[in-house]
Rosetta silent file (secondary structure, phi, psi, omega in degrees, C-alpha in Angstrom):
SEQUENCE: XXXXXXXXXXXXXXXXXXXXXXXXXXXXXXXXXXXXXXXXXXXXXXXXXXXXXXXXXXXXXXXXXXXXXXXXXXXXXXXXXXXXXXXXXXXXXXXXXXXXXXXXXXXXXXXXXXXXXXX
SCORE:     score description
SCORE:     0.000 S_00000001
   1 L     0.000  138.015 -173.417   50.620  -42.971   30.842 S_00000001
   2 L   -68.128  119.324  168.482   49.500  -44.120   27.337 S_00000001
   3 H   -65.996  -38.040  177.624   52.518  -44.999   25.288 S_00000001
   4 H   -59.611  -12.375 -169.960   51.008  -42.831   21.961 S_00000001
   5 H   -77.257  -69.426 -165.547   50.370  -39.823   24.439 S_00000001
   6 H   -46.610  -83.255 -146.412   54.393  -40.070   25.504 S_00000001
   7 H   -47.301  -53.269  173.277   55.213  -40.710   21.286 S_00000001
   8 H   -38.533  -65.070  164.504   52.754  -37.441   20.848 S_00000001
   9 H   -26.029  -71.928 -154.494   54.961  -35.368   23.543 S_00000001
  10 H   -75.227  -42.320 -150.257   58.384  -36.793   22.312 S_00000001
  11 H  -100.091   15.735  169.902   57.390  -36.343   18.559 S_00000001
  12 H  -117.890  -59.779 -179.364   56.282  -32.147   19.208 S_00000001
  13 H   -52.155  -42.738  171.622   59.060  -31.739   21.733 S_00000001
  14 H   -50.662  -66.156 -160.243   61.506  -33.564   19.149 S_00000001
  15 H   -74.369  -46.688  173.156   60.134  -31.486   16.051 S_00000001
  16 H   -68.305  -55.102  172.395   60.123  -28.157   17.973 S_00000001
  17 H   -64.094   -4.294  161.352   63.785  -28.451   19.115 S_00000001
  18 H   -62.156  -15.947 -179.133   64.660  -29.262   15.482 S_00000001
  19 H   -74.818  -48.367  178.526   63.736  -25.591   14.921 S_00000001
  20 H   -76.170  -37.512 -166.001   66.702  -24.427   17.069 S_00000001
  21 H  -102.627  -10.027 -170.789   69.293  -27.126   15.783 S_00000001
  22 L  -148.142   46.902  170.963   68.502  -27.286   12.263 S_00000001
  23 L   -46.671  -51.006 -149.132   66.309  -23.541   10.873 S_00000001
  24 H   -48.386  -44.386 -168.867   67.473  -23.407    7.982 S_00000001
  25 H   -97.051   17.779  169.543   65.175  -26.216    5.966 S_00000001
  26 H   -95.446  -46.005  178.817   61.902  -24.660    8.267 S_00000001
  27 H   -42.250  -37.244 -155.598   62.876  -20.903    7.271 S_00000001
  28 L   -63.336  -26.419 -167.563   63.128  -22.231    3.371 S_00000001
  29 L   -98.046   14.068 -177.065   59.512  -23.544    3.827 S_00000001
  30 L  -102.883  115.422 -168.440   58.011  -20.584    5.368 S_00000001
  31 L   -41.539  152.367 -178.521   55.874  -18.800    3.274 S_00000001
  32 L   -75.969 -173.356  -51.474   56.048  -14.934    2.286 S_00000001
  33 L   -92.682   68.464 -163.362   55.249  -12.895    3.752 S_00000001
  34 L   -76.622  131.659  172.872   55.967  -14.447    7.019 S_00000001
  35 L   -74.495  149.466  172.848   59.734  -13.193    8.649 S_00000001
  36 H   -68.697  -42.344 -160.059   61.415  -16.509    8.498 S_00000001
  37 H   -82.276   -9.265 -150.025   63.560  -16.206   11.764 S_00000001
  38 H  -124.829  -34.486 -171.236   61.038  -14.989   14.087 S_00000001
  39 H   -71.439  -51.750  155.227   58.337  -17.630   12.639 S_00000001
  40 H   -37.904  -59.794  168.246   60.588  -20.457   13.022 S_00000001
  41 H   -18.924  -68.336 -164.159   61.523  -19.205   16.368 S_00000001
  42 H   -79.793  -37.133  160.143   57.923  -19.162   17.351 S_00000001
  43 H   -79.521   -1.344  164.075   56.770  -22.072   16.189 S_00000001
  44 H   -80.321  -61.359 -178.061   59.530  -24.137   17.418 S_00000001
  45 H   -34.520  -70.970 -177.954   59.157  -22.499   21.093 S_00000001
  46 H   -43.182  -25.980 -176.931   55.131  -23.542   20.150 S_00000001
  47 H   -78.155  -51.934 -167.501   55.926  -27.178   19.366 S_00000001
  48 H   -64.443  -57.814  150.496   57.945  -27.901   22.894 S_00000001
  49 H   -35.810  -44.944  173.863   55.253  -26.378   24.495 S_00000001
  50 H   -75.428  -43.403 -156.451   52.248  -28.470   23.330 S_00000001
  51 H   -68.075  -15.108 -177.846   54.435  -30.978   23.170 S_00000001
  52 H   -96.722  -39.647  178.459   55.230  -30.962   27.327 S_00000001
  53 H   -72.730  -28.018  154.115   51.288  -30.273   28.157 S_00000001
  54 L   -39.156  -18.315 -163.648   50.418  -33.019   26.936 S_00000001
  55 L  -108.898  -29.422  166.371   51.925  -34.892   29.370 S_00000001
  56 L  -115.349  157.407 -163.942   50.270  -33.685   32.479 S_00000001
  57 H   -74.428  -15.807 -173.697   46.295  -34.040   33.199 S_00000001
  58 H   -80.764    2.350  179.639   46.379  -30.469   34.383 S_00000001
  59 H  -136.203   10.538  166.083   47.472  -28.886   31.285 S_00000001
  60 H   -46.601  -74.088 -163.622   45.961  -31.770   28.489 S_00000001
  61 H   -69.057  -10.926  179.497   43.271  -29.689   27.398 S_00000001
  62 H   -82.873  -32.645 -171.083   45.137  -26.444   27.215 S_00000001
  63 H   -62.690  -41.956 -165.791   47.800  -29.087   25.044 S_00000001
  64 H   -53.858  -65.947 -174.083   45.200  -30.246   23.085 S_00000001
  65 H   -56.075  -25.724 -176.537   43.737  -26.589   21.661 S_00000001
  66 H   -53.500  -70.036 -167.734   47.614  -25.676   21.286 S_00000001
  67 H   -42.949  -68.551 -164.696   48.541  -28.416   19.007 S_00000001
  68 H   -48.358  -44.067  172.648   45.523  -27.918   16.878 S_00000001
  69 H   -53.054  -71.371  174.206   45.888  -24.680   16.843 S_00000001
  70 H   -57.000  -59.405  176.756   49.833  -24.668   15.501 S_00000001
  71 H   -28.066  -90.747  176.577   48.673  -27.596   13.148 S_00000001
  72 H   -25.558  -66.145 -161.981   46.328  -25.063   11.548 S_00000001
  73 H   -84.736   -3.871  159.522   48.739  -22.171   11.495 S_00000001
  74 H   -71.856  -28.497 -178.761   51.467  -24.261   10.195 S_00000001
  75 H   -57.020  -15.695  164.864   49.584  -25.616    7.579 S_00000001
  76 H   -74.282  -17.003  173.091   50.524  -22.872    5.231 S_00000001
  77 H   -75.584  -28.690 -172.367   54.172  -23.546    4.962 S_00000001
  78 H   -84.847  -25.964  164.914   52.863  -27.109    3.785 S_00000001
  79 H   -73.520  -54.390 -160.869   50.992  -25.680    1.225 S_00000001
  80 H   -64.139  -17.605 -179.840   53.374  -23.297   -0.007 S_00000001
  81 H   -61.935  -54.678 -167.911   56.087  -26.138   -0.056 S_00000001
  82 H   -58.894  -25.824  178.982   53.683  -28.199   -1.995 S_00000001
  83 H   -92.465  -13.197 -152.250   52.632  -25.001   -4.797 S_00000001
  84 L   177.003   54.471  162.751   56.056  -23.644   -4.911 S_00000001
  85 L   -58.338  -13.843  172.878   59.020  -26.353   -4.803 S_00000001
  86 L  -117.394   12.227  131.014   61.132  -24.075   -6.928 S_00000001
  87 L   -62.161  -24.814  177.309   60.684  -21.641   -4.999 S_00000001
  88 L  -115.852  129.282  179.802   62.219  -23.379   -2.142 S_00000001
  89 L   -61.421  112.301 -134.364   65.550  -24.493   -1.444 S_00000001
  90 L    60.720   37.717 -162.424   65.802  -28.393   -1.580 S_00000001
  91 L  -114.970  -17.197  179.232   62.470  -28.888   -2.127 S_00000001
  92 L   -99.589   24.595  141.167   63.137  -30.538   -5.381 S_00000001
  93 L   -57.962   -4.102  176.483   64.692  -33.261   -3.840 S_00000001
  94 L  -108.835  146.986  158.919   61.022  -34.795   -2.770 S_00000001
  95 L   -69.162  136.341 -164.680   58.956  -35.979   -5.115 S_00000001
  96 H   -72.483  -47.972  162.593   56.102  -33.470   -6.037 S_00000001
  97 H   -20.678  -67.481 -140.440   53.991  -36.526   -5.252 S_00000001
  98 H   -80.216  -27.579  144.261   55.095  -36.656   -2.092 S_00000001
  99 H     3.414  -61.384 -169.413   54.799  -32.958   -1.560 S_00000001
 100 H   -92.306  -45.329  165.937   51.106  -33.169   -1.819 S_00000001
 101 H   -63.749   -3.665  165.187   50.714  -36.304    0.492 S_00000001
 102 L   -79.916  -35.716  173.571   52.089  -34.242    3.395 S_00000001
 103 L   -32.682  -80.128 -157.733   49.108  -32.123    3.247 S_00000001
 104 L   -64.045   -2.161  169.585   46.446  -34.679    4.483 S_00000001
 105 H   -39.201  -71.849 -162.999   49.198  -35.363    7.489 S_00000001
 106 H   -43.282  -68.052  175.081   48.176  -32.262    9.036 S_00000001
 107 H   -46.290  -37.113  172.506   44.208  -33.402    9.853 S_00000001
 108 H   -43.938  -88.392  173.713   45.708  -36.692   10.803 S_00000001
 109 H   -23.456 -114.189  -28.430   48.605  -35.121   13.402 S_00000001
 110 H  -147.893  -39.839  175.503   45.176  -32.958   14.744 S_00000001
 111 H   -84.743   -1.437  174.760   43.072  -36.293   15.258 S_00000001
 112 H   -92.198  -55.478 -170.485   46.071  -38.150   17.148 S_00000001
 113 H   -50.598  -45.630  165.747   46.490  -35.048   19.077 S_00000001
 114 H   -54.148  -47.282  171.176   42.725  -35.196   19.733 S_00000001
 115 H   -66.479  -76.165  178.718   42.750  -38.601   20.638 S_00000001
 116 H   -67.627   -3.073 -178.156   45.401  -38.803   22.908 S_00000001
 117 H   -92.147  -32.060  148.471   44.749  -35.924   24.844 S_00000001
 118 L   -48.009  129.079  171.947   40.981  -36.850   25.727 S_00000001
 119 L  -111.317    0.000    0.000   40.633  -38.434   29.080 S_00000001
């Protein structure tokens, strides 16, 4: 197995159980009018999943469309974090700068997930 495919896994599997042990600074960033608890919830649950299919060839390509797919529907909490830092609690501890440079992350994350997932 391709050490970035395992990194890919560990670093969705990681980031989705971070949902459960830490909600609080994913709720702050989830946009209205999304319920926070239920969103988290679900997109944590979504991260461990993709993040596990990846890992076997019989469920790659089902991993693959996940991940892109929660990249894309996640991507709105990164805008509103980035439009509306005083709106959100701790958000003006980042640099507004840096705010905005999480944005292009998302296509990135969607071509490693692409990449490693191809056989």
């Amino acid at each position: 197995m391709r050490l970035s495919r395992t990194a890919l896994a560990a670093f969705f599997s990681f980031a989705g159980l971070m949902h459960f042990v830490r909600p609080k600074p994913y709720e702050a960033i989830t946009p209205p009018p999304f319920p926070k608890k239920q969103s988290v919830a679900i997109s944590g649950v979504a991260e461990i999943v993709g993040g596990l299919a990846v890992l076997h060839p019989a469920t790659r390509r089902a991993g693959r469309w996940w991940l892109i797919a929660l990249l894309l529907a996640v991507f709105p909490a990164n805008v509103w974090m980035a439009t509306s830092p005083g709106k959100i609690p701790g958000a003006h501890r980042f640099p507004r700068w840096a705010l905005w440079a999480r944005l292009p992350l998302q296509p990135l994350a969607m071509v490693w997930v692409w990449r490693e997932t191809g056989d």
